[in-house]
C-alpha positions, 0 to 999 in steps of 0.5 A: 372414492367421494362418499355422500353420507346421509343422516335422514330425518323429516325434520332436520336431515343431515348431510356430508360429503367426503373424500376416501384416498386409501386410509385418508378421508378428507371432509368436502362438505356438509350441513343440514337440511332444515325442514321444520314442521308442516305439511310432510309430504312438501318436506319430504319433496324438499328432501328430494330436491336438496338430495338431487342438487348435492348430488348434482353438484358434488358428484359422489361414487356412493351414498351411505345410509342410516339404517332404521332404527326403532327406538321409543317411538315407532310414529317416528321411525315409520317418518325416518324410513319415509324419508329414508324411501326417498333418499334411495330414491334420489340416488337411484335416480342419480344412478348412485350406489347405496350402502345402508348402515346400522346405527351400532356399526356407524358408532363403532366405526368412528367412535369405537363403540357401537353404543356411544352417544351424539356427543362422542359422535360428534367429538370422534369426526372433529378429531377424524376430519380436523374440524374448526368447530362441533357440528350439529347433530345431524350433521356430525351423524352423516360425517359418521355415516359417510366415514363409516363407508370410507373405513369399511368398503375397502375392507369389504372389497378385500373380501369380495375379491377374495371370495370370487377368486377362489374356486367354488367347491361342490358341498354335502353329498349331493356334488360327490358321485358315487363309485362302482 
């Protein structure tokens, strides 16, 4: 399963693409996209465009995403879901499933503890994906975002296998009938 992880942000929105082979995960590429201040509609376009050409390009089975997280500002969270909105717009567009992601379940998925800070993300993928050098931030966000489907999904698949082998029982009374 190739896996695309996003970061989002109209700043900088970070980026990775990873390979999940049962418990291996190997690093194909990431960065960032560098958006810097301006007109927000040209840089959410420009985010658009980037998401299509990586798509195109590394042809992931899935995108895995940050969900919205509101912090001490809710101006900024209002631009990250913006730019959130077209990142599932690119992968529908590309025909690209979507899972979304609470910050807390990336950081415990990674580093252990839904509460660690950029750093430990950041030390928790160079030791995941063997990485030479520290990635940026919103780099290192989108490893963890993308490993975060990579670790769970199989997990999650278990389970959905599970539930829909077993037979449905009738529950409350309203599925017993009544004996005479």
């Amino acid at each position: 399963m190739r896996v695309l992880g996003i970061d989002p942000g109209t700043i900088v929105t970070g980026w990775a693409v990873i390979d999940c082979r049962r418990a291996r995960m190997t690093r194909v590429g990431s960065g960032v996209i560098s958006l810097g201040r301006g007109d927000l509609a040209e840089r959410l376009g420009r985010v658009y465009a980037a998401l299509s050409e990586l798509i195109a390009q590394h042809g992931p089975d899935h995108l895995s995403l940050e969900r919205n997280f509101v912090g001490k500002s809710v101006q900024s969270a209002f631009r990250i879901g913006e730019a959130r909105g077209v990142v599932m717009a690119a992968a529908a567009e590309a025909r690209v499933s979507l899972s979304e992601y609470p910050p807390a379940t990336i950081k415990k998925a990674v580093a252990g503890h839904g509460r660690a800070c950029k750093a430990d993300v950041q030390d928790a993928v160079v030791r995941m994906f063997k990485l030479d050098k520290t990635p940026v931030e919103d780099e290192a966000d989108a490893l963890a975002t993308a490993a975060c489907h990579g670790l769970t999904e199989p997990y999650n698949a278990r389970v959905r296998e599970a539930l829909a082998s077993r037979p449905r029982r009738r529950s409350g009374r309203a599925g017993r009938r009544a004996v005479s």
